[in-house]
C-alpha positions in Angstrom: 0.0 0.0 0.0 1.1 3.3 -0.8 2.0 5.7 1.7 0.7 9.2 1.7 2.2 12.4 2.8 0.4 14.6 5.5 -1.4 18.0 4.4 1.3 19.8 6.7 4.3 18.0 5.1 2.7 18.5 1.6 2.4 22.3 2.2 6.1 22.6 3.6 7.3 20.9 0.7 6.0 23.2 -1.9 6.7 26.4 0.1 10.7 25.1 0.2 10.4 24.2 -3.4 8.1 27.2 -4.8 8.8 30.2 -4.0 5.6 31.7 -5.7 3.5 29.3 -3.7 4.9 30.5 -0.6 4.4 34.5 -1.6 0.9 33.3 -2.1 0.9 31.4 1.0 1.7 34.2 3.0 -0.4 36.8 1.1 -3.8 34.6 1.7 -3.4 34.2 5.6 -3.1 37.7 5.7 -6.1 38.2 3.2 -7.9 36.3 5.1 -7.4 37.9 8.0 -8.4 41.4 6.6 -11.8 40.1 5.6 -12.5 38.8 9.2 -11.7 35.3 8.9 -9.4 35.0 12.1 -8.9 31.4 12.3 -8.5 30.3 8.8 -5.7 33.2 8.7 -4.0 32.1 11.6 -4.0 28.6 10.1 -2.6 29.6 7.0 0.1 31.9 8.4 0.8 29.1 11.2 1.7 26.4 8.3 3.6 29.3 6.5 5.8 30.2 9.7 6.5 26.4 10.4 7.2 26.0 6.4 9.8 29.1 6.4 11.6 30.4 9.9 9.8 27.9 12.3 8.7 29.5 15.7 12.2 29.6 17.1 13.7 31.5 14.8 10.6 33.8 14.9 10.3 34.2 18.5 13.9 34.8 18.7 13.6 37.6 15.8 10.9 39.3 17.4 11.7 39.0 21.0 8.5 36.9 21.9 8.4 33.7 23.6 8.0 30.6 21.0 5.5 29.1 22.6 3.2 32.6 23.0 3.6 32.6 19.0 2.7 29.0 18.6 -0.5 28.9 21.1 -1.7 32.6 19.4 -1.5 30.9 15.9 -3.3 27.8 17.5 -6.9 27.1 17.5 -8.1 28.5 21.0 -5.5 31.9 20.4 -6.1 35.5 20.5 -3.3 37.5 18.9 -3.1 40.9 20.1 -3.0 43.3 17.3 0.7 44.5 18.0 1.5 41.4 18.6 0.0 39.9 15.1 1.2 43.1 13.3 4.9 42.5 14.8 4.9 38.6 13.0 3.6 40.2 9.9 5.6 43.0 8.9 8.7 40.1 10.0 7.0 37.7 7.7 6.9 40.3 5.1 10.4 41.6 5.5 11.7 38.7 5.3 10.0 37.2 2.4 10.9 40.4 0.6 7.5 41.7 0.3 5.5 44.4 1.1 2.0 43.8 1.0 -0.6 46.9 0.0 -4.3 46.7 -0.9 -6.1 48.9 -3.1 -8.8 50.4 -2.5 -12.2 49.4 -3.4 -14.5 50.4 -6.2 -17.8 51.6 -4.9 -21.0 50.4 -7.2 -23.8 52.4 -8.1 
């Protein structure tokens, strides 16, 4: 029987070997986020963090505990704005992005 690779393993495999997928990755947990969808962002950012820098490396960037950053990306967490903002802009930086959102066409 064939063996199958996790959802997790599958995502870190094509964020180290795409770095497209990855910039998209990163851009739809934040997305997400913006259109009030907390958890799924925080899903999709958590997999994106453990695919890239991990949340040593993070924690250790930012000056925050690794296991603060890994229980406010987990399911029962509640990120405090600066706090979120802080992982973000890091995230960003270090993917050498910089995220902006245009504004929105009004109808009628």
């Amino acid at each position: 029987m064939a063996q199958t690779k996790s959802f997790k393993g599958l995502v870190q495999h094509h964020v180290a070997a795409d770095p497209g997928f990855a910039e998209a990755l990163l851009r739809e947990g934040i997305e997400v986020m913006l259109k009030g969808d907390i958890d799924t962002g925080k899903i999709i950012l958590r997999d994106y963090i453990k695919a890239t820098v991990g949340f040593e490396k993070l924690g250790a960037d930012i000056d925050t505990p690794p296991k603060s950053l890994i229980r406010m990306f987990g399911p029962q967490g509640n990120p405090q704005a600066k706090n979120l903002f802080s992982v973000i802009g890091y995230l960003q930086k270090r993917a050498g992005l910089q995220l902006t959102f245009s504004k929105a066409r009004r109808t009628g």
